[in-house]
C-alpha positions as CSV (number, residue, x, y, z in Angstrom):
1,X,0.0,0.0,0.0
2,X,2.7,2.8,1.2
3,X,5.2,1.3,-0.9
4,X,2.7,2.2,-4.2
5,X,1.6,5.2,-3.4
6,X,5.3,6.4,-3.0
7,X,6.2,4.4,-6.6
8,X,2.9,6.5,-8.0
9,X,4.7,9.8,-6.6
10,X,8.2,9.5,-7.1
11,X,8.8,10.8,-10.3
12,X,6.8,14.1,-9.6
13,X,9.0,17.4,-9.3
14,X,7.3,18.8,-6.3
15,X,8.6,22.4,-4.3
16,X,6.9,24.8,-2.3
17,X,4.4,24.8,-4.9
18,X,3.4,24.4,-8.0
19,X,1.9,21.7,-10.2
20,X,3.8,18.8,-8.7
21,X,2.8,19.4,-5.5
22,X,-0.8,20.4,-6.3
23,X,-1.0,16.4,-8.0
24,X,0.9,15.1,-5.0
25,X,-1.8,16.3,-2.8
26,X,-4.9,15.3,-5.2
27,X,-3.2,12.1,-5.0
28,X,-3.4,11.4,-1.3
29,X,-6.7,13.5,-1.3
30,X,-8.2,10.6,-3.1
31,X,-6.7,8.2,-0.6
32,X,-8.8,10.0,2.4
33,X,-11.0,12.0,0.5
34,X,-11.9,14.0,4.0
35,X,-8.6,15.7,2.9
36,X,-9.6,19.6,2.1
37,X,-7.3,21.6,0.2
38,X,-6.6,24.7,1.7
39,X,-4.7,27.9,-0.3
40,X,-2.4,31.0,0.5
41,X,-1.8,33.7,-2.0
42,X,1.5,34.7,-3.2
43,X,2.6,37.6,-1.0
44,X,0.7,37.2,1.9
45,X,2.3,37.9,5.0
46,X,2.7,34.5,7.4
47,X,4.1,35.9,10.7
48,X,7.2,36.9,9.9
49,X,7.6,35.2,6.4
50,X,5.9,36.2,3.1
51,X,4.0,33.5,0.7
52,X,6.6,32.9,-2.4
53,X,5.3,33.1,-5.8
54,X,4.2,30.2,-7.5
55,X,7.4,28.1,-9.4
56,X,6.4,25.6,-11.7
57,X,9.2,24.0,-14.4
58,X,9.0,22.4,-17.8
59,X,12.5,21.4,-19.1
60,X,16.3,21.8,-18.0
61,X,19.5,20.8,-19.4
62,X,23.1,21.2,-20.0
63,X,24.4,21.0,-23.8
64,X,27.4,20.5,-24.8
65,X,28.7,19.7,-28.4
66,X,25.0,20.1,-29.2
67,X,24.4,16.5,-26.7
68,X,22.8,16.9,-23.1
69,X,24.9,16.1,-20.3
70,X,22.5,17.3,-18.2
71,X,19.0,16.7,-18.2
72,X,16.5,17.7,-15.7
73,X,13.5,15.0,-17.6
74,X,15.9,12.2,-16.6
75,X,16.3,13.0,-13.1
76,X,14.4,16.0,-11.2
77,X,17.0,16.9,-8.6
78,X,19.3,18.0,-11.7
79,X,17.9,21.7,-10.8
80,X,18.7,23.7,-8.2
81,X,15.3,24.3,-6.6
82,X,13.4,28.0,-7.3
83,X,15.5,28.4,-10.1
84,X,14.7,31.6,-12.5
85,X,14.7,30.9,-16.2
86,X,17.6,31.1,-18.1
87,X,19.1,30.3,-21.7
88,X,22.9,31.0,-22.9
89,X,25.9,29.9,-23.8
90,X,28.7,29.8,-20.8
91,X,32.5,29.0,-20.7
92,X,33.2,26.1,-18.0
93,X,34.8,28.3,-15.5
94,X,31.4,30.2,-15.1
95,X,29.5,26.7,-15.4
96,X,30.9,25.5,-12.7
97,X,29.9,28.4,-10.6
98,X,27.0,26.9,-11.0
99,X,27.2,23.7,-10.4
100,X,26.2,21.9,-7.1
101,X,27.8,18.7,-6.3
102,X,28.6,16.3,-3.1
103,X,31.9,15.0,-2.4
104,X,30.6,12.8,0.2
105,X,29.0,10.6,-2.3
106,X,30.6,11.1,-5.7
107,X,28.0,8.6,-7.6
108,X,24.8,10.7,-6.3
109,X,23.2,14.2,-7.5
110,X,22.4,16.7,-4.0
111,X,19.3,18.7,-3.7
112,X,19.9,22.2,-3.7
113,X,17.0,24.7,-3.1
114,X,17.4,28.6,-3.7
115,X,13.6,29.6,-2.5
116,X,13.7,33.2,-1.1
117,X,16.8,34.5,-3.5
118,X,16.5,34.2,-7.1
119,X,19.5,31.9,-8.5
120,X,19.5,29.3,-10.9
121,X,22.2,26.2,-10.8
122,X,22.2,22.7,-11.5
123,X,23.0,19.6,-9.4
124,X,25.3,17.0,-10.6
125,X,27.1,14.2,-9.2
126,X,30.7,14.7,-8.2
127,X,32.6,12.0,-10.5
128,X,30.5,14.0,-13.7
129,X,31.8,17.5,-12.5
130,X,35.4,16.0,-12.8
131,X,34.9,15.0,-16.1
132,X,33.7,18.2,-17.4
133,X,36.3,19.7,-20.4
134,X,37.0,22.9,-21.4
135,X,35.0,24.8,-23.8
136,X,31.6,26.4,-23.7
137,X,28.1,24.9,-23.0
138,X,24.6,25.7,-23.1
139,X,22.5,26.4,-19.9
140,X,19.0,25.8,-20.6
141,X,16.0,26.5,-17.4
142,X,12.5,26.7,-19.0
143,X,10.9,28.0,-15.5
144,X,8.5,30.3,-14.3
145,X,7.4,32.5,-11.4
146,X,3.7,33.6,-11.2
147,X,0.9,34.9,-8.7
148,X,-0.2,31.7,-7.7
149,X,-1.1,29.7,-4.3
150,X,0.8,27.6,-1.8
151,X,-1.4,25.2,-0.9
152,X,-2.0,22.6,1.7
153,X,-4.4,19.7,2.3
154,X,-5.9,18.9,6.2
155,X,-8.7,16.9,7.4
156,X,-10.0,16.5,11.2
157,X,-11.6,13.3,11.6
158,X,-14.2,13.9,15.1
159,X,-14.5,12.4,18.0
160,X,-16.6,12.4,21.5
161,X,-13.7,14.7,22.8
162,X,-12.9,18.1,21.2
163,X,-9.4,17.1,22.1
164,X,-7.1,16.5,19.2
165,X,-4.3,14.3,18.4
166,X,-2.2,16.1,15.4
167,X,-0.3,14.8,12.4
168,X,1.7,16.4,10.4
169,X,4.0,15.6,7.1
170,X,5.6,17.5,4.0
171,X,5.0,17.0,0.0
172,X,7.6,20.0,-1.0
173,X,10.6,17.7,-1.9
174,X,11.4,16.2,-5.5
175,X,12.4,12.3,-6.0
176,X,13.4,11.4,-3.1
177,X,12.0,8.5,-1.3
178,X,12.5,8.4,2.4
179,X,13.1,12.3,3.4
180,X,9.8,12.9,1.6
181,X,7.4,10.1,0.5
182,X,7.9,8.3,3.6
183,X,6.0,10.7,5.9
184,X,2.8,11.6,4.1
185,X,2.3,8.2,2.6
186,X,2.5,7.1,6.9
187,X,0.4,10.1,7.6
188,X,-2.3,8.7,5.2
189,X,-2.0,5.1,6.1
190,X,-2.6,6.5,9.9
191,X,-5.4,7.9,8.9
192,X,-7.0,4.9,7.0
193,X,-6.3,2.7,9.8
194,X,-7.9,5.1,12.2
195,X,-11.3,5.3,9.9
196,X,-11.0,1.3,9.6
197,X,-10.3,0.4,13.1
198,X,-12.2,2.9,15.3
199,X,-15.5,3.8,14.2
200,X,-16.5,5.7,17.8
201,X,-13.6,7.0,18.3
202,X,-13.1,9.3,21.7
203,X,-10.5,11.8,20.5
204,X,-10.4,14.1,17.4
205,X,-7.4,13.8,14.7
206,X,-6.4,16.3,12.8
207,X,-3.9,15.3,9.8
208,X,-1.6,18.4,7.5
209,X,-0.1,18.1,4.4
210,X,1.8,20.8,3.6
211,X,5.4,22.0,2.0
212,X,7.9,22.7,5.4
213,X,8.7,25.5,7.0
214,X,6.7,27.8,5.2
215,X,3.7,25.3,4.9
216,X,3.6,24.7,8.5
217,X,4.2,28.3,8.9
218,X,1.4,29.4,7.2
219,X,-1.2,26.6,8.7
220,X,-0.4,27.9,11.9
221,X,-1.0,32.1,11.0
222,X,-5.0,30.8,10.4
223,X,-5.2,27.7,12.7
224,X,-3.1,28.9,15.6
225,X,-6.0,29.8,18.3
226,X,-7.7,26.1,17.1
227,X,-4.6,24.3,17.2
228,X,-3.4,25.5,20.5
229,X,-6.5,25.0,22.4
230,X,-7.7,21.7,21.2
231,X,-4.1,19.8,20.2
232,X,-3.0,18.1,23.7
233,X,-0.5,15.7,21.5
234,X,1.4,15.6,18.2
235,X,3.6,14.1,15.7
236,X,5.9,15.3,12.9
237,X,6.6,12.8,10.5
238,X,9.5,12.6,8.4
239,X,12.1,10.0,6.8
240,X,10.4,7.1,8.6
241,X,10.7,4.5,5.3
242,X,13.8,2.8,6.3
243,X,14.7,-0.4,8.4
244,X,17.8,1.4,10.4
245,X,16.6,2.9,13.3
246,X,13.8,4.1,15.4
247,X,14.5,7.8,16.1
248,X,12.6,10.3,18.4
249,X,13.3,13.8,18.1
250,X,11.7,15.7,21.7
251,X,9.6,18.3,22.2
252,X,10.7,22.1,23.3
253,X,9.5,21.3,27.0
254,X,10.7,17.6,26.4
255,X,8.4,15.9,28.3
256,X,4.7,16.5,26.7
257,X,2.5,13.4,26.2
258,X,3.5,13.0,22.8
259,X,6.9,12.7,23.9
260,X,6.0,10.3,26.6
261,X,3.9,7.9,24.1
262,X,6.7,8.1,21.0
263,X,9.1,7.0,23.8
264,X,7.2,4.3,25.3
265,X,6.1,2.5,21.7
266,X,10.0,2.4,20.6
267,X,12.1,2.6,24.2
268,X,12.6,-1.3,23.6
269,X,13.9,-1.6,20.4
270,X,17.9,-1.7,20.0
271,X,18.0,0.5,17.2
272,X,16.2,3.3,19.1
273,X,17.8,6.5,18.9
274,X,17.0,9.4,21.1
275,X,17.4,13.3,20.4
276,X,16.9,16.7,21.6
277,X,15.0,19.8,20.8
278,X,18.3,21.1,20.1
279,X,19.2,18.6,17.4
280,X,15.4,19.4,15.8
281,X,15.3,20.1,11.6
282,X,11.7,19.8,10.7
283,X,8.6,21.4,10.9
284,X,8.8,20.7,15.1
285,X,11.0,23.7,14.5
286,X,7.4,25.8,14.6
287,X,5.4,24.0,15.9
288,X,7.4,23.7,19.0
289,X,8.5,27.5,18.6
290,X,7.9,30.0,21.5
291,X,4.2,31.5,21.5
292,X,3.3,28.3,19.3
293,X,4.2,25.5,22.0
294,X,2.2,23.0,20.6
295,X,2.9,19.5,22.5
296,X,4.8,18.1,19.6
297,X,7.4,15.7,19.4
298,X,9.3,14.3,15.7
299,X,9.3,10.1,14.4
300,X,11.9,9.7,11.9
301,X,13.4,5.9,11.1
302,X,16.8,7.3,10.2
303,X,16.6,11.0,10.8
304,X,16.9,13.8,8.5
305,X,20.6,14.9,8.3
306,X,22.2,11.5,9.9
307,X,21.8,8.7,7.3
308,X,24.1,9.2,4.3
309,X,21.5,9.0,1.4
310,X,19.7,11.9,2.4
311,X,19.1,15.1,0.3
312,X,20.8,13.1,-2.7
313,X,19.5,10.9,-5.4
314,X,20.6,7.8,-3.7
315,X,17.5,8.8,-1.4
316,X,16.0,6.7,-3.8
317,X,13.1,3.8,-4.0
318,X,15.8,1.0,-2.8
319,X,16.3,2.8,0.6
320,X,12.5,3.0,1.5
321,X,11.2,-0.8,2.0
322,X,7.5,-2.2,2.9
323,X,8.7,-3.4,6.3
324,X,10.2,-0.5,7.3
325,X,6.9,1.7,6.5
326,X,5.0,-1.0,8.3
327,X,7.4,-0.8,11.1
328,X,6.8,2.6,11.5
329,X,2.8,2.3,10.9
330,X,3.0,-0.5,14.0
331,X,4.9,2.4,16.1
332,X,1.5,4.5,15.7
333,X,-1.3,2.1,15.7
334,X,-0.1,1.2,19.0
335,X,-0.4,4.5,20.5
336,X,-3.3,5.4,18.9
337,X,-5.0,2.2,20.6
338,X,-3.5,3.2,24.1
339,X,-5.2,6.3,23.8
340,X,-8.5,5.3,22.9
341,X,-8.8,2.0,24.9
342,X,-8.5,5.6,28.1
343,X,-4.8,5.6,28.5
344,X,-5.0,6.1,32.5
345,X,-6.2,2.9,34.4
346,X,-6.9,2.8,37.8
347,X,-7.3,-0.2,40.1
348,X,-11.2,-1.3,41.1
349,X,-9.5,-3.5,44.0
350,X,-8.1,-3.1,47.6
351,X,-5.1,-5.5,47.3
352,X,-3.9,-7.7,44.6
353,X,-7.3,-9.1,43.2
354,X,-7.5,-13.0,42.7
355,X,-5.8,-13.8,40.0
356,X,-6.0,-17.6,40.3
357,X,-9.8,-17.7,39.9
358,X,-9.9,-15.8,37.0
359,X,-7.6,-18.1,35.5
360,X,-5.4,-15.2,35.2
361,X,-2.3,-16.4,37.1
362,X,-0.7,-19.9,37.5
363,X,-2.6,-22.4,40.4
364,X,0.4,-24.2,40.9
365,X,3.7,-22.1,42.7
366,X,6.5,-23.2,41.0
367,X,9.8,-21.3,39.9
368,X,9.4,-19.3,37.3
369,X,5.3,-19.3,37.5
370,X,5.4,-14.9,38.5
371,X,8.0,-14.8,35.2
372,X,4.8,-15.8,33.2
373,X,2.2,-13.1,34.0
374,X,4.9,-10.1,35.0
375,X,3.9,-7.5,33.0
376,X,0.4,-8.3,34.5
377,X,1.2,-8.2,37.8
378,X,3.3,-5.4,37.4
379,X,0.6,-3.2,35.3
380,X,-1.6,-4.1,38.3
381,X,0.5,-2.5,40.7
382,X,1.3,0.8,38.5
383,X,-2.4,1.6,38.2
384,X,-3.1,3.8,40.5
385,X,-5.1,5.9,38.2
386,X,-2.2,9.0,38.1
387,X,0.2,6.9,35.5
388,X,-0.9,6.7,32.0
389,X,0.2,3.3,29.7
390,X,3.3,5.3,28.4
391,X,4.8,6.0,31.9
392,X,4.4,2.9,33.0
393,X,5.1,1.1,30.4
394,X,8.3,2.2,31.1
395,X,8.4,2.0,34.5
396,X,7.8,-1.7,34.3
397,X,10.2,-2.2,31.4
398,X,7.6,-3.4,29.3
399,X,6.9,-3.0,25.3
400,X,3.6,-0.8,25.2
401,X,2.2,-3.2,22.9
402,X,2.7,-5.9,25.5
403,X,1.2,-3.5,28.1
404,X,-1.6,-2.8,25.9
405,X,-2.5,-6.4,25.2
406,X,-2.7,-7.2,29.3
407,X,-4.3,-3.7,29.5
408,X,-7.4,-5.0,27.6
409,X,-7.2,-8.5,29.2
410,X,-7.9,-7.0,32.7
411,X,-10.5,-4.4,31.3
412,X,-12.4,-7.8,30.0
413,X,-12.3,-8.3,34.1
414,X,-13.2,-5.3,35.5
415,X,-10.1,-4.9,37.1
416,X,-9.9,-1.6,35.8
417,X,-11.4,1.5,35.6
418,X,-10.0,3.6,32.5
419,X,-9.7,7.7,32.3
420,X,-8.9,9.7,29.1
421,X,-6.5,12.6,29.5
């Protein structure tokens, strides 16, 4: 299902806006059709940012000896981002002023973005930029700049509670696989899962689609008031297609419920990585901001900036695989469940309850018998109706989808009595 969807998309040239992002949103809009687009016009003022003007592009290449070298139809990420139109002939010295490549990875083409200074360039790998000769070539950018719309899609699936879990993505990158199709296409299979799987739910969901930074950005100038008095938990998505790692990027405050949650669903994995606000690079990065504060934390697999693929065209459809999508769509589900199964249980009993004749706990006292039902017992003795399932999963060492599973068990039994936040 992901794994499709981001096939279907990967090809597009998407960017702040434009055309490619306008279909890469009508894509996922027919996915979850309560997706709603939502617009801002070039120039509007966003806080302290400005709406760009609309950047579409047709053709780019590089000629030389009357062949391309360079051509943006065969690969996307040959142009620099935002670049203005432009058609000459160029000596190599001032080509190469031009030219973007990474020395890291010789084989692969970087992305390169110029969005709020007008530039044009091209991106090329390292081992072609050595190889250029002498002479002149021809630098061809069939672009333009127009009055236009960034635009966004959101939807807010209802619940009993006006209280609202938040998810958020971005569709402003070109083709590349894990820092871009990853999150939305997880953000949408989220949100199918919720419409499948909960049918009554208790809390409210609110999903965004939107280019970063400056999509976020201008979500918040019309949403802020809504968002900051219903949104009581959140999650950025981004580069969360891989099988590496399980990263979690913190909150400003560090210790929100969305924090506490992320942590508990991947705390037992090996590959779990951990990070600070301080090492934040996604839209957390507003959301998160001072007078914003929204109770936010980031999921990435591999995060942005630390595996070696990213912002280059060996990002590519080989690094994003069905099990790590599902991975990271098993991460979710879970908390999602804890939440609506009323994440803070409290004990209906005076004592340990009777186990034994509920055929909950082994009749016969042997070594090893208490190994058997620990996390039961243990859940038992943590609900004391102050604890949610995150803290204590924790506390008690215990995967939260293990804790969940015995969670429901002793609901069944009425050993329980469950609270929402």
């Amino acid at each position: 299902m992901m794994i499709k969807w981001i096939k279907d998309l990967f090809p597009i040239c998407r960017s702040l806006t434009g055309d490619g992002t306008r279909k890469t949103l009508a894509y996922f809009e027919k996915i979850n059709p309560e997706l709603k687009r939502i617009k801002f016009k070039s120039g509007l003022k966003v806080f302290d940012w400005v709406v760009p003007l609309e950047w579409n592009i047709k053709d780019a290449f590089i000629l030389k000896n009357g062949k391309k070298i360079v051509d943006f139809k065969k690969n996307n990420l040959h142009v620099v981002g935002y670049s203005e139109p432009v058609n000459k002939t160029i000596e190599k010295k001032e080509l190469l002023r031009k030219i973007y490549s990474e020395k890291k990875r010789p084989n692969a083409i970087p992305y390169v973005t110029s969005y709020y200074k007008k530039n044009w360039g091209f991106c090329i790998s390292e081992k072609q930029k050595k190889n250029l000769k002498k002479g002149k070539y021809k630098v061809y950018i069939d672009s333009n700049f127009t009055k236009g719309n960034l635009e966004c899609s959101h939807a807010l699936i209802k619940g009993k509670s006006k209280k609202e879990i938040f998810f958020s993505s971005y569709v402003c990158h070109p083709s590349m696989a894990n820092n871009e199709l990853s999150g939305p296409s997880l953000l949408n299979a989220i949100m199918l899962n919720l419409k499948k799987n909960y049918k009554k739910n208790y809390y409210s969901y609110r999903f965004f689609l939107g280019p970063e930074t400056i999509g976020s950005i201008s979500y918040l100038s019309k949403y802020k008031k809504l968002l900051k008095k219903n949104v009581f938990c959140g999650f950025n998505l981004s580069c969360v297609g891989d099988e590496r790692n399980y990263s979690h990027i913190h909150s400003r405050n560090g210790n929100t419920i969305a924090d506490q949650s992320l942590s508990s669903a991947i705390f037992h994995f090996k590959n779990k990585k951990s990070y600070s606000f301080l090492d934040r690079g996604s839209d957390e990065r507003q959301y998160c901001y001072p007078g914003i504060d929204l109770p936010l934390a980031t999921f990435c697999k591999s995060k942005f900036g630390e595996f070696p693929e990213y912002h280059t065209s060996d990002d590519n459809l080989k690094l994003v695989t069905k099990k790590g999508l599902e991975q990271s769509l098993k991460v979710f589900n879970n908390i999602i469940e804890a939440f609506e199964l009323g994440c803070v249980p409290s004990n209906t009993t005076v004592c340990e309850p009777n186990m034994g004749k509920r055929n909950l706990y082994p009749l016969t006292s042997k070594r090893g018998s208490y190994s058997d039902v620990r996390i039961r017992m243990d859940l038992l003795a943590y609900a004391d109706g102050k604890d949610n399932l995150f803290t204590i999963s924790k506390k008690i060492n215990a995967p939260l989808e293990k804790v969940i599973d015995e969670y429901k068990i002793l609901l069944k039994e009425n050993l329980f009595k469950k609270k929402y936040l």
